[in-house]
C-alpha positions in Angstrom: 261.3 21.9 213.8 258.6 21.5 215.9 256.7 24.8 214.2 257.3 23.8 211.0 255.3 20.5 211.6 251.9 23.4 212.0 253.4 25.6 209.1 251.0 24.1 206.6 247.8 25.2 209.5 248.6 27.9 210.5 248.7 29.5 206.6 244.5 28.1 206.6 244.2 30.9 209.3 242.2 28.3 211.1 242.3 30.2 214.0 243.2 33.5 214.3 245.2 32.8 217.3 247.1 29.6 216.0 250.0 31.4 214.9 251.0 33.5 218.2 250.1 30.7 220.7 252.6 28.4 218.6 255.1 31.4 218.7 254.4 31.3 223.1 254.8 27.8 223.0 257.8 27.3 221.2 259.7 30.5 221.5 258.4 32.1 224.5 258.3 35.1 226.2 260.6 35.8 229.2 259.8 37.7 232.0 262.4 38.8 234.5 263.8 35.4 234.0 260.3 34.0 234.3 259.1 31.8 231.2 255.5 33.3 230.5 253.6 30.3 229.0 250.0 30.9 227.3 246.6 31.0 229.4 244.9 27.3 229.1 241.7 29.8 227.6 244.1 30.6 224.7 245.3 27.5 223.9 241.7 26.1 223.9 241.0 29.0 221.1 243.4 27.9 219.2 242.8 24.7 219.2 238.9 24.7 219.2 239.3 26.5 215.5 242.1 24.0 213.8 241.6 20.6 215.4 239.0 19.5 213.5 240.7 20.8 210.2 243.8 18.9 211.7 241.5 15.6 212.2 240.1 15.7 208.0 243.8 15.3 207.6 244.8 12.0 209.6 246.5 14.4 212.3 246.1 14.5 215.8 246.4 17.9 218.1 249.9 17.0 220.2 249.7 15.1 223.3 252.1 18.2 224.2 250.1 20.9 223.5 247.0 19.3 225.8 244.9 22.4 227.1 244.8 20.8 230.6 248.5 21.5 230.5 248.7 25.3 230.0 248.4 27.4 233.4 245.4 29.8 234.2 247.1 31.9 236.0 250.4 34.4 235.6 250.5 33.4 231.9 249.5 35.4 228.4 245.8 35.2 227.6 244.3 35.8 224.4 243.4 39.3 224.9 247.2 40.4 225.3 247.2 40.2 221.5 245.5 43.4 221.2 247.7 45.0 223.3 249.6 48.2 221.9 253.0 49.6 223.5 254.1 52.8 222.9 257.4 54.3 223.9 257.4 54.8 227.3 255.9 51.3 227.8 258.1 49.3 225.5 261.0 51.0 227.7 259.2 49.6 230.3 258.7 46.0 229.2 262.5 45.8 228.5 263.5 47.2 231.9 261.5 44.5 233.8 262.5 41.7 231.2 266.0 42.7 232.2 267.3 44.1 229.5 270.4 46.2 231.2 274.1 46.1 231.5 275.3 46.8 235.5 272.3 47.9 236.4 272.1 50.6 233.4 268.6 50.8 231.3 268.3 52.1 228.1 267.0 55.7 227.6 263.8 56.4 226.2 265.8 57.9 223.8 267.1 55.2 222.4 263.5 52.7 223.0 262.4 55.2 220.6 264.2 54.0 217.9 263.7 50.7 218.5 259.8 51.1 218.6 260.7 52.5 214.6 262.6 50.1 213.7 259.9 47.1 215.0 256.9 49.5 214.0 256.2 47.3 210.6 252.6 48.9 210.2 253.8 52.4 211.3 250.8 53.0 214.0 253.2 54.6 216.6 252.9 51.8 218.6 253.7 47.8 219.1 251.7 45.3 219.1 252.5 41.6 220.8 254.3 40.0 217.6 256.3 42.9 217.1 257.6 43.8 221.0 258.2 40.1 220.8 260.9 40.8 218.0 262.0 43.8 219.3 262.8 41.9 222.7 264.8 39.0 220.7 267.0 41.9 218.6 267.8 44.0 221.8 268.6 40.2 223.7 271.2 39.4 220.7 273.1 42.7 220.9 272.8 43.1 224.4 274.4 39.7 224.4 277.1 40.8 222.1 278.0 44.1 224.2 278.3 41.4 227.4 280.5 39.4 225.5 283.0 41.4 224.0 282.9 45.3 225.9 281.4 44.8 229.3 285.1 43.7 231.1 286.2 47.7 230.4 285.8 49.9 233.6 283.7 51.5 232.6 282.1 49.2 230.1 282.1 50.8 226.6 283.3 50.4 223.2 286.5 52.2 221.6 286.4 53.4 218.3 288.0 50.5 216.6 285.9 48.2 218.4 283.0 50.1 217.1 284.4 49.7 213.1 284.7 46.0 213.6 281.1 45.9 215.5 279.8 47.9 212.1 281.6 45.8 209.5 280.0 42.5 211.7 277.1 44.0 210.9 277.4 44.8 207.4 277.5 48.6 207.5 280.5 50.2 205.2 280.7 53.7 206.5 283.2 55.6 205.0 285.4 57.7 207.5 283.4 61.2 207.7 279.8 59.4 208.1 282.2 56.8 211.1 283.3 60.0 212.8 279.8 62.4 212.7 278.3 59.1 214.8 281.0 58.7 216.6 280.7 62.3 218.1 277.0 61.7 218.2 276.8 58.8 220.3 280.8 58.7 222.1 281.5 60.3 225.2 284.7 60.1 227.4 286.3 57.9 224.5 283.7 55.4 224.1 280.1 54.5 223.5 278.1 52.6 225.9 275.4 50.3 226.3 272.5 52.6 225.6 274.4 54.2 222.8 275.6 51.1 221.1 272.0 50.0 221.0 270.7 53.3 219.7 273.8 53.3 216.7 273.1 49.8 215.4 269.1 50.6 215.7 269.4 53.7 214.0 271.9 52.3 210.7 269.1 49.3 210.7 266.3 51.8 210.5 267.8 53.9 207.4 268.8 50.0 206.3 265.4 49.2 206.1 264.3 52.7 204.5 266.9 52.5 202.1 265.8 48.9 200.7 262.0 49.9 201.0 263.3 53.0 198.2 264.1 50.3 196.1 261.8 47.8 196.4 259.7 51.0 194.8 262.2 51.9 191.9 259.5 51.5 188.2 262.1 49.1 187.0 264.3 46.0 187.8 267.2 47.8 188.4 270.6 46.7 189.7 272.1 49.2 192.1 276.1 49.5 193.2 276.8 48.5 196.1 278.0 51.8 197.2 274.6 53.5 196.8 273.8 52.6 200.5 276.8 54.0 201.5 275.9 57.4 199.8 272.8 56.9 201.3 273.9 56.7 204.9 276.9 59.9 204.8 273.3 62.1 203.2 270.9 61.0 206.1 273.5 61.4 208.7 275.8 63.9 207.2 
C-alpha cells in the first residue's frame, strides 16, 4: 500500500534510484537475519531528484522516509546497484542469507539454474533487482519444503509428495516425463532440498521458454492446453 502511494513517481523516472530504494525500504533485504536498510547517501539521491517534482504536486516527501533516519553504515549504498553476481556468488549470497535446510546448502549446481531462471536480460549474471527476486522465490519454496517434508529422517520428498508439489504448482506431467525427473533428481527414494529446488527451477525455466515461443507465434493463436505438456516430455525426454 505504502508503494503504491510513489507508483505514479517512480514511472517519471525522477530518479534513477527512486524505484530500488522504495523496494529496500519497504521490502527489504535480509541478511543472515539482519534487515539491510539503504545508506542515508542513497536515500538522499533519491530524494534529491523527485522531491521537488513531488512538491509541484501538493505532496510532501514522508516524514518516514527522512534521510536523517537511514544509517551510514552496514547498510546498501547506491553503488550496490551496479553490482553483478554470477554463479558462484549468488550461491554465495544465499548461503550467508541462510538459505539451507539442517545445515544443507544448495549446490552450485542447482544456483545455476536459478541465476537462468532470474537472468531476465540474459548477461550471465544478476544484478541487485534480480538476486532480490531470486532470494524471495528460493525463501517461498524453501519455506514450503520446511513445512511439509523437513520432519522425514532424512528430510526428503516421496514420489507422491512430489506429484502433489507439481500439480500445486501447475505443472501436468504425464507419467514418462514424472518418472525421467524423478530418476534425475531422486536418490535413496526421495528428492531433497537441493534437488527439489533445482526440479521446480528447472520446469519454471522451460515454463518461461515455452510462453516466450508464443508470445513470438505471427498470429493470435489459441494453443491446447496440452501443448506445454508436449513441450515439457521433448525437452526433458
Amino acid at each position: 500500500m505504502k508503494m503504491s502511494f510513489f507508483n505514479s513517481i517512480v514511472q517519471t523516472v525522477c530518479s534513477v534510484d527512486i524505484r530500488l530504494f522504495l523496494c529496500r525500504v519497504y521490502a527489504p533485504q535480509c541478511v543472515a537475519g539482519e534487515v539491510q536498510r539503504p545508506c542515508r547517501s542513497f536515500c538522499e539521491r533519491a530524494k534529491r531528484g523527485c522531491e521537488g517534482l513531488m512538491s509541484s504536486y501538493g505532496v510532501s516527501w514522508p516524514a518516514e522516509l527522512q534521510c536523517n533516519l537511514f544509517p551510514e553504515e552496514r547498510c546498501i549504498s547506491e553503488d550496490s546497484r551496479s553490482e553483478t553476481l554470477n554463479a558462484e556468488a549468488v550461491l554465495t549470497k544465499l548461503n550467508a542469507g541462510g538459505f539451507t535446510v539442517r545445515g544443507k546448502s544448495l549446490s552450485l549446481k542447482t544456483a545455476r539454474l536459478l541465476l537462468t531462471l532470474m537472468d531476465a536480460d540474459h548477461t550471465g549474471d544478476l544484478d541487485v533487482l534480480e538476486l532480490f527476486k531470486l532470494e524471495h522465490y528460493v525463501a517461498i519454496i524453501r519455506r514450503e519444503y520446511v513445512e511439509s517434508y523437513e520432519s522425514r529422517n532424512p528430510s526428503s520428498v516421496t514420489q507422491t509428495q512430489m506429484e502433489k508439489a507439481l500439480s500445486v504448482h501447475d505443472f501436468s506431467l504425464d507419467d514418462g516425463t514424472f518418472q525421467t525427473l524423478w530418476r534425475e533428481h531422486g536418490s535413496r527414494g526421495g528428492i531433497d532440498y537441493d534437488e527439489y529446488v533445482a526440479l521446480l527451477t528447472r520446469l519454471q525455466i522451460l515454463r518461461g521458454r515455452f510462453k516466450a515461443h508464443l508470445l513470438n507465434l505471427p498470429c493470435d493463436c489459441q494453443v491446447a492446453s496440452f501443448s506445454f505438456k508436449q513441450f515439457l516430455k521433448s525437452a526433458i525426454i
